[in-house]
ROMAR-466875 format. One record per residue (C-alpha): x, y, z; residue number from 1; residue in three letters. Coordinates in Angstrom, 2 decimals. Each point is the difference from the previous one (the first is absolute). Layout:
<sekols>
SEKOL         X         Y         Z   seq   type
SEKOL         X         Y         Z   NUM    ala
...
</sekols>
This chain:
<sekols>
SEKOL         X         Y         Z   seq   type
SEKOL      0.00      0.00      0.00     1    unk
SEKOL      2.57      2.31      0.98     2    unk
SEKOL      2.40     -0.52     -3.47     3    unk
SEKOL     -3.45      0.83     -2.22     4    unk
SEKOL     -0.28      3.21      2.40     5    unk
SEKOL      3.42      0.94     -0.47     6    unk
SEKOL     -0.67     -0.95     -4.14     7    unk
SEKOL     -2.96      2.46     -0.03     8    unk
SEKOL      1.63      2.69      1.43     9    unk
SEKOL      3.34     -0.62     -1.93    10    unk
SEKOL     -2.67      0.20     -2.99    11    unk
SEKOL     -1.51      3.18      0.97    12    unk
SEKOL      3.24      1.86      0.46    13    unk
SEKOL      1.65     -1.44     -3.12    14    unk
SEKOL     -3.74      1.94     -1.60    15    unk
SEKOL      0.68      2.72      1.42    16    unk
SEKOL      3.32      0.43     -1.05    17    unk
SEKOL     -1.12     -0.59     -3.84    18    unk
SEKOL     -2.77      2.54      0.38    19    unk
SEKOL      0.64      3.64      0.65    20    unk
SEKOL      1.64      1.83     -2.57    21    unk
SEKOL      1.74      3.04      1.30    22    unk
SEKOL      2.88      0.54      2.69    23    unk
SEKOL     -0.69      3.54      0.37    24    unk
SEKOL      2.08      2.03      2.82    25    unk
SEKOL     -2.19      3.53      0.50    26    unk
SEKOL      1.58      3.20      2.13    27    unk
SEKOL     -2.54      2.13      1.45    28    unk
SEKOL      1.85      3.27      0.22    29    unk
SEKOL     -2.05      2.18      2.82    30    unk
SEKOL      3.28      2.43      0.32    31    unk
SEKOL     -2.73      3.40     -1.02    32    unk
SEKOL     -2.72     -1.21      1.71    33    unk
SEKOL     -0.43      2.41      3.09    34    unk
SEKOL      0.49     -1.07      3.31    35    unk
SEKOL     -3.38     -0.06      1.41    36    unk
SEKOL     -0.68     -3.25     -1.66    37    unk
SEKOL      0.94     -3.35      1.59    38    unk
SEKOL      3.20     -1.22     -1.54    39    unk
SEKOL     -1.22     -3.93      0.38    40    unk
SEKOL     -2.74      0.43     -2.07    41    unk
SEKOL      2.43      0.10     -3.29    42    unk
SEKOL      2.41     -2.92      1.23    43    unk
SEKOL     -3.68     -1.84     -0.11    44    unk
SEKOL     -0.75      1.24     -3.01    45    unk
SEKOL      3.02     -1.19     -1.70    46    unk
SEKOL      0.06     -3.16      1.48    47    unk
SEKOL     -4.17     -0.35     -1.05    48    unk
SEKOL      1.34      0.71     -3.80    49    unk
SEKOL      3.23     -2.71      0.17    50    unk
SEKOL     -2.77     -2.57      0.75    51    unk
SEKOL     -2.73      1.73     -2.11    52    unk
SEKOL      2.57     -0.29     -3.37    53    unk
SEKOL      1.50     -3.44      1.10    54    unk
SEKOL     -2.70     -2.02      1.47    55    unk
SEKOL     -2.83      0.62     -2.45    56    unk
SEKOL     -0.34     -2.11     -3.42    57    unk
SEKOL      0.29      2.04     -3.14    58    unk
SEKOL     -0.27     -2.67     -2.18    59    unk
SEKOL     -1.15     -3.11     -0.68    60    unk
SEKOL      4.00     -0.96     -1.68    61    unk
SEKOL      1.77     -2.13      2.14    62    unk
SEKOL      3.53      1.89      1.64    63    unk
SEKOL      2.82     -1.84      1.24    64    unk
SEKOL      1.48      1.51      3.73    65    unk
SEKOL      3.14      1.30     -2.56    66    unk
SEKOL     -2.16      0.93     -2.36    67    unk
SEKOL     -1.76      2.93      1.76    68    unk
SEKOL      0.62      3.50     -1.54    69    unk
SEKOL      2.09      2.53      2.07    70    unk
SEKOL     -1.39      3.04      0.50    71    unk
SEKOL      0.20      3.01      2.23    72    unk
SEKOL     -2.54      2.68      0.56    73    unk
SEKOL      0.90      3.23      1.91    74    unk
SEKOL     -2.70      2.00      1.29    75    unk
SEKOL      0.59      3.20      1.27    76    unk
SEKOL     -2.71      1.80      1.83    77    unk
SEKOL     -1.07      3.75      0.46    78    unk
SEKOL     -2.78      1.10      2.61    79    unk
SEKOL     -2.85      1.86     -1.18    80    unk
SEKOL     -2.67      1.64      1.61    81    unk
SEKOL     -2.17     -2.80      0.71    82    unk
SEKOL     -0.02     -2.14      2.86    83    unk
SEKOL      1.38     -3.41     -0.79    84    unk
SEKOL      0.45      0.61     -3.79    85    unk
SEKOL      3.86      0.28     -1.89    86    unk
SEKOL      1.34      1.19     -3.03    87    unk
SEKOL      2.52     -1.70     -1.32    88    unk
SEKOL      2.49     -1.01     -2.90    89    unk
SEKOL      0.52     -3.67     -0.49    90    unk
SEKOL      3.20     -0.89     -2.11    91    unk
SEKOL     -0.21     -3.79     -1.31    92    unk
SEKOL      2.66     -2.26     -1.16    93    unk
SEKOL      0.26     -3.64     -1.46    94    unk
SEKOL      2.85     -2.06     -0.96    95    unk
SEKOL      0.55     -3.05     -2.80    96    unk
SEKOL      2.37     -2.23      0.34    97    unk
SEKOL      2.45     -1.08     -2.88    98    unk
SEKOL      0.46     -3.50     -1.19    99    unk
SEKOL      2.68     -1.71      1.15   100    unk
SEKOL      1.40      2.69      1.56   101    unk
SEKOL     -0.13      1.55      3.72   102    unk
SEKOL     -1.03      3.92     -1.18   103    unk
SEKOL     -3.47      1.14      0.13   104    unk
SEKOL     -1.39      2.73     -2.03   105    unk
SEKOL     -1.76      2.78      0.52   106    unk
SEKOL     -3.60     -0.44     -1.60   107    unk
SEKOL     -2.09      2.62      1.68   108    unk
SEKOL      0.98      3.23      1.58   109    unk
SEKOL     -2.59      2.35      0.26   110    unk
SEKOL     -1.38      3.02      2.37   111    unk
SEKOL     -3.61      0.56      0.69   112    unk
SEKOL     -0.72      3.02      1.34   113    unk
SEKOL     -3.53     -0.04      0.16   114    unk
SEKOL     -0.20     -2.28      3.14   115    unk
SEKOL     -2.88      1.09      2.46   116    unk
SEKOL     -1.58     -2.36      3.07   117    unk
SEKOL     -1.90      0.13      2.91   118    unk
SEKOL      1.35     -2.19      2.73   119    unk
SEKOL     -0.07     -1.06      3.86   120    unk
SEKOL      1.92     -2.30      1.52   121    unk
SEKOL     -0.76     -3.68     -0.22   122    unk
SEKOL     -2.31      0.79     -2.65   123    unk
SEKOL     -0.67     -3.06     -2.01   124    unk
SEKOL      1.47      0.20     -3.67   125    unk
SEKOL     -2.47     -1.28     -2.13   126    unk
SEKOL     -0.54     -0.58     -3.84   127    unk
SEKOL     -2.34     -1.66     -2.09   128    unk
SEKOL      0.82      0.65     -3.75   129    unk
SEKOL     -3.48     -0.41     -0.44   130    unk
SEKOL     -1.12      2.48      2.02   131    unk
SEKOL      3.26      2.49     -0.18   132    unk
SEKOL     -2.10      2.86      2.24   133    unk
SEKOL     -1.07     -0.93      3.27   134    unk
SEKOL     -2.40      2.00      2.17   135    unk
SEKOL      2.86      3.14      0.95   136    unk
SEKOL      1.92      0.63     -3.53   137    unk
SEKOL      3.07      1.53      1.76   138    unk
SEKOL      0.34     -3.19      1.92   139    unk
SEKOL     -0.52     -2.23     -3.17   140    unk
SEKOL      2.78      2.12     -1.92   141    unk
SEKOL      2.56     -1.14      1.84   142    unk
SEKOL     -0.67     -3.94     -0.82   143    unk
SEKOL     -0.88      1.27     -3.61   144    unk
SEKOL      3.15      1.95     -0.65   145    unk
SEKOL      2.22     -3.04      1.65   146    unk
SEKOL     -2.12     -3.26     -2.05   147    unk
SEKOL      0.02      2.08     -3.07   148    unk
SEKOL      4.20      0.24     -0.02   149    unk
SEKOL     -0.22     -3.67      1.33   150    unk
SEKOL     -1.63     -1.02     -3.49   151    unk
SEKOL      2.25      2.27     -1.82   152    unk
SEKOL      2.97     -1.39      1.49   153    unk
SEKOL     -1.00     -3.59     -0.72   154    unk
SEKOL     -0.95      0.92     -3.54   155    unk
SEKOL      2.68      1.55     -1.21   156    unk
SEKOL      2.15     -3.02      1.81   157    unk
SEKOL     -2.06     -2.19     -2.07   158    unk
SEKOL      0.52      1.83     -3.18   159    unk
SEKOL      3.40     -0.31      0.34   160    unk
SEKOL      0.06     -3.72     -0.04   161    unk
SEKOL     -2.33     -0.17     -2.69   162    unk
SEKOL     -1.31      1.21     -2.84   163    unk
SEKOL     -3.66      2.48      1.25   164    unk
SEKOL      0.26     -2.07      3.20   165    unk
SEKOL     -0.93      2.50      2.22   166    unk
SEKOL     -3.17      1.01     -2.25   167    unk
SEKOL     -2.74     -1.44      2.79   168    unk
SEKOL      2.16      1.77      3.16   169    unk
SEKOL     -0.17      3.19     -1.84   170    unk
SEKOL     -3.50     -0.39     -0.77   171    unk
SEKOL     -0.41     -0.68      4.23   172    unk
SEKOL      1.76      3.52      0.33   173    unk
SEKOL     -1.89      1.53     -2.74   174    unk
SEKOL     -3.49     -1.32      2.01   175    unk
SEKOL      1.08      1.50      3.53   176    unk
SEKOL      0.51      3.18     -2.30   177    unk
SEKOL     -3.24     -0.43     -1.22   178    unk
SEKOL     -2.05     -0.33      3.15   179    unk
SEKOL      2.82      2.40      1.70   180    unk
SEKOL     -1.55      2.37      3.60   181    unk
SEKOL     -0.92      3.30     -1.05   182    unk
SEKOL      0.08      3.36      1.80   183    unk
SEKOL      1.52      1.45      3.32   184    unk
SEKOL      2.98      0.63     -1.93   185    unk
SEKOL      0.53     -3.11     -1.16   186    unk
SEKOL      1.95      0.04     -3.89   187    unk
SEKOL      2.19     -1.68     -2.13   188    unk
SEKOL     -2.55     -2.03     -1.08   189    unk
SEKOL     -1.78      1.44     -2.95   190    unk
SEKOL      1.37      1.69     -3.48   191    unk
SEKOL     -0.87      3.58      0.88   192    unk
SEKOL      2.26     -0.28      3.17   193    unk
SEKOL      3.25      0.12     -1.71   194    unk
SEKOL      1.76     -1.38     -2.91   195    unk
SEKOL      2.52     -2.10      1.76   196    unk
SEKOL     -2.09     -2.17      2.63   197    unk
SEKOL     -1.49     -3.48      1.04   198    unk
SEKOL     -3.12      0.64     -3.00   199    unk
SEKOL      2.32      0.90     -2.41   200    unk
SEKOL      2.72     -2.80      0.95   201    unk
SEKOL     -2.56     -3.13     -0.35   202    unk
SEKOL     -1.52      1.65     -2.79   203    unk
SEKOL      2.89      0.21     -2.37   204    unk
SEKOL      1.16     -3.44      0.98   205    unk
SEKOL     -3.42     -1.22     -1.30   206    unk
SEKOL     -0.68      2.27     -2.57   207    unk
SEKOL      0.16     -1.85     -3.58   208    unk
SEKOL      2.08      3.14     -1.62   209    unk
SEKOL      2.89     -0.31      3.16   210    unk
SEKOL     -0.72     -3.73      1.00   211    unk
SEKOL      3.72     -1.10     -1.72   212    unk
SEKOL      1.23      1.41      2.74   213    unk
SEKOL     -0.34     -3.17      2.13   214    unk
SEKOL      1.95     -1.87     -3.02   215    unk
SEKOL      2.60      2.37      0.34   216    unk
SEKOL      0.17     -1.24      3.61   217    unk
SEKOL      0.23     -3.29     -1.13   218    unk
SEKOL      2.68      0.10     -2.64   219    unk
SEKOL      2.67      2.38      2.50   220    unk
SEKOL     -0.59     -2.73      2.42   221    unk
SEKOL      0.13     -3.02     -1.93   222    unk
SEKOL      1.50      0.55     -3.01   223    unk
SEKOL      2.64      2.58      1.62   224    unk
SEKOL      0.64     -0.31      3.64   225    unk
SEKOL     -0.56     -3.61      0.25   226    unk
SEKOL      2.40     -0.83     -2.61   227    unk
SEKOL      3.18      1.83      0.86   228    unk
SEKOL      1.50     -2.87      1.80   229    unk
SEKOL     -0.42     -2.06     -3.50   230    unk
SEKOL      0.71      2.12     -2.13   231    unk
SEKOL      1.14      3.65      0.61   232    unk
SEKOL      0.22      1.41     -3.63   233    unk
SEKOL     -3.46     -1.49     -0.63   234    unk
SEKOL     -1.65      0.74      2.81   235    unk
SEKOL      1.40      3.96     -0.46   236    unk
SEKOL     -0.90      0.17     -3.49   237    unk
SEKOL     -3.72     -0.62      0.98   238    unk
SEKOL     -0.05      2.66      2.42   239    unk
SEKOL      1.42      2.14     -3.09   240    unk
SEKOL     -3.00     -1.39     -1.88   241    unk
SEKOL     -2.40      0.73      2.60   242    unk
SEKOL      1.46      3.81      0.88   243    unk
SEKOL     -1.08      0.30     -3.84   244    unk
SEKOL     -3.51     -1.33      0.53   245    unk
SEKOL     -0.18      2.37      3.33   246    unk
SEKOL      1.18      2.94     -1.89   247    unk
SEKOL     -2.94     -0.60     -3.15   248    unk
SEKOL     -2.77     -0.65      2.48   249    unk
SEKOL      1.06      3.26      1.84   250    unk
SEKOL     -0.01      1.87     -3.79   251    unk
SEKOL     -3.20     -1.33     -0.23   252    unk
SEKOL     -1.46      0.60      3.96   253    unk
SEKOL      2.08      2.97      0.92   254    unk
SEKOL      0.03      0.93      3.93   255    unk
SEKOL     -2.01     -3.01      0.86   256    unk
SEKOL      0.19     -1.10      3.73   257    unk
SEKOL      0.67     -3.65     -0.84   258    unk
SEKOL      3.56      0.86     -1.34   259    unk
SEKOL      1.42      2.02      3.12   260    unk
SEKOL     -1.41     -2.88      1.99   261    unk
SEKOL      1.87     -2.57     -1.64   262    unk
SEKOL      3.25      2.00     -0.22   263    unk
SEKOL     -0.23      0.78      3.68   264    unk
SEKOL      2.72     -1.38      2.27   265    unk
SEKOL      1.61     -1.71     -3.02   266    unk
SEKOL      2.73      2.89     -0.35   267    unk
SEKOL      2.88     -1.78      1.46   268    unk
SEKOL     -0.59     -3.24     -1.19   269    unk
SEKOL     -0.32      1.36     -3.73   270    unk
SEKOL      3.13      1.62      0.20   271    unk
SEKOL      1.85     -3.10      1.35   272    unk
SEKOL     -1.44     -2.17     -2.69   273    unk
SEKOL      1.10      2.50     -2.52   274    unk
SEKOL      3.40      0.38      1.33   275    unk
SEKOL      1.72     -2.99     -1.73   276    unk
SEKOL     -1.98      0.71     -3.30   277    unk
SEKOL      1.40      0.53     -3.36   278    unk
SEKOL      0.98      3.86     -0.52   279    unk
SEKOL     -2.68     -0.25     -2.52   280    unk
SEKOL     -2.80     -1.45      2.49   281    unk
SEKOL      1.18      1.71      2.14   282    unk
SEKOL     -0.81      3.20     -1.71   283    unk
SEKOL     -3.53     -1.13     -1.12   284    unk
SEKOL     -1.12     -0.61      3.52   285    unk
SEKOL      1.64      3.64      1.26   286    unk
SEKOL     -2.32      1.46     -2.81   287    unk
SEKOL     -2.72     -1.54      1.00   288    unk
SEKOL      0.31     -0.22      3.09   289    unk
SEKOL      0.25      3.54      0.57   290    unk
SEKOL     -3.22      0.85     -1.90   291    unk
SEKOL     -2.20     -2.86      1.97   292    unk
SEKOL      0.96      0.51      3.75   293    unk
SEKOL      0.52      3.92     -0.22   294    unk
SEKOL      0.81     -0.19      4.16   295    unk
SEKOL      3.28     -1.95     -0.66   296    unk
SEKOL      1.10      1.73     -3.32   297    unk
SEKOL      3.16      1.51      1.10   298    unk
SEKOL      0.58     -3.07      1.74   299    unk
SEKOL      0.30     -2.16     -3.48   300    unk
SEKOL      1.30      2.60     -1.67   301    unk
SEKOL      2.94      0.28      2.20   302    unk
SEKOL      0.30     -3.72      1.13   303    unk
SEKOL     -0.31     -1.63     -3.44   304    unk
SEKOL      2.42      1.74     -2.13   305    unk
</sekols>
């Protein structure tokens, strides 16, 4: 009796570990909130969203305990007028790892700084993506803003590995968006509230004139990053290839949101890869390189001669 015990619970745990998706680490930065508010209530908070991001099922995919994404969100909070309620910025980054190697890339790396929320402490983070607003919206933004980035982080994880992988997961973050709270302040969430936000970033990822994008993801990944411990030269010259597809879609979709949020984050490891090239890839890349991710321009132009 005991040894089937002890083979149940084995069972469960071994489930477990094959279930959740995400190792998430999240910093709740309370450093200019003012000093009339109880200090605990944020070491709660961040410990309610570690287990709200890590214990909940995204997906119905099957994960691996070393197959979890890495990610990191940073939330850094501002008081407002309003008893209990925060502004805030929320900065979100996920990593990929590389095949057969022990470096993981940067994938996402993106500030939000449309982050509003009512909350108390040991209030009970709930989310149902089929009822995204519960009964007090600036309580329900919180779990909306944190499962939406949940879905985009597994999505564009899963386009990466293959080819429109991650098209259900961005359709997940495109229905939170969708059924998104309204008012008190809350924004971010629809197309009139900016041209850079969480509308406008599921939108062009499922949009059938920018929707390439998530091959693009796939063929840097798989067709370039994974194959530099094969084959360097070949693995390079697709990158080359794929700058060139990056830089027509861009002639094509100038200033679209999509392209900053794939180039973001990727600075250092672009000018790594491009290091070793041939003077004459080399040179391609700086050019386009330059025009695409306009942040780091002097940075190719002066680190890729």
């Amino acid at each position: 009796m005991y040894r089937v015990y002890f083979f149940i619970c084995f069972l469960l745990v071994s489930l477990g570990l094959k279930s959740q998706e995400l190792k998430a680490r999240v910093t709740v930065n309370y450093s200019r909130v003012g000093n009339s508010v109880n200090k605990n209530a944020f070491q709660t908070l961040q410990t309610s969203l570690i287990n709200f991001l890590n214990n909940r099922k995204w997906t119905a995919d099957t994960y691996g305990q070393n197959e979890r994404i890495e990610c990191n969100f940073l939330l850094n909070l501002e008081s407002t007028d309003e008893l209990n309620v925060y502004k805030a910025s929320l900065m979100v980054q996920s990593a990929r790892p590389v095949f057969n190697s022990s470096y993981s890339s940067p994938i996402i790396n993106f500030k939000d700084d449309n982050v509003i929320f009512k909350y108390q402490e040991f209030q009970q983070l709930e989310f149902n993506e089929n009822r995204v607003t519960g009964n007090d919206a600036l309580a329900s933004n919180l779990t909306a803003i944190f499962a939406y980035y949940a879905y985009m982080i597994v999505a564009v994880d899963a386009s990466s590995f293959a080819s429109h992988g991650g098209e259900s997961f961005f359709q997940k973050a495109q229905n939170i968006v969708n059924n998104s709270p309204d008012g008190n302040g809350i924004t971010g969430w629809k197309s009139f509230d900016g041209i850079r936000n969480r509308y406008w970033l599921a939108e062009n990822f499922l949009n059938n004139r920018y929707n390439q994008m998530q091959d693009y993801y796939y063929n840097y990944y798989r067709l370039g990053m994974d194959n530099f411990y094969q084959n360097e030269k070949t693995a390079r010259n697709n990158l080359v290839e794929l700058l060139l597809q990056l830089d027509d879609f861009n002639t094509q979709n100038p200033n679209t949101m999509i392209i900053q949020f794939f180039f973001q984050g990727k600075s250092n490891e672009l000018i790594k890869l491009f290091a070793k090239a041939s003077p004459q890839e080399k040179s391609k890349a700086r050019e386009i390189l330059s025009r695409l991710d306009i942040t780091n321009s002097s940075r190719y132009k002066d680190e890729l001669k």
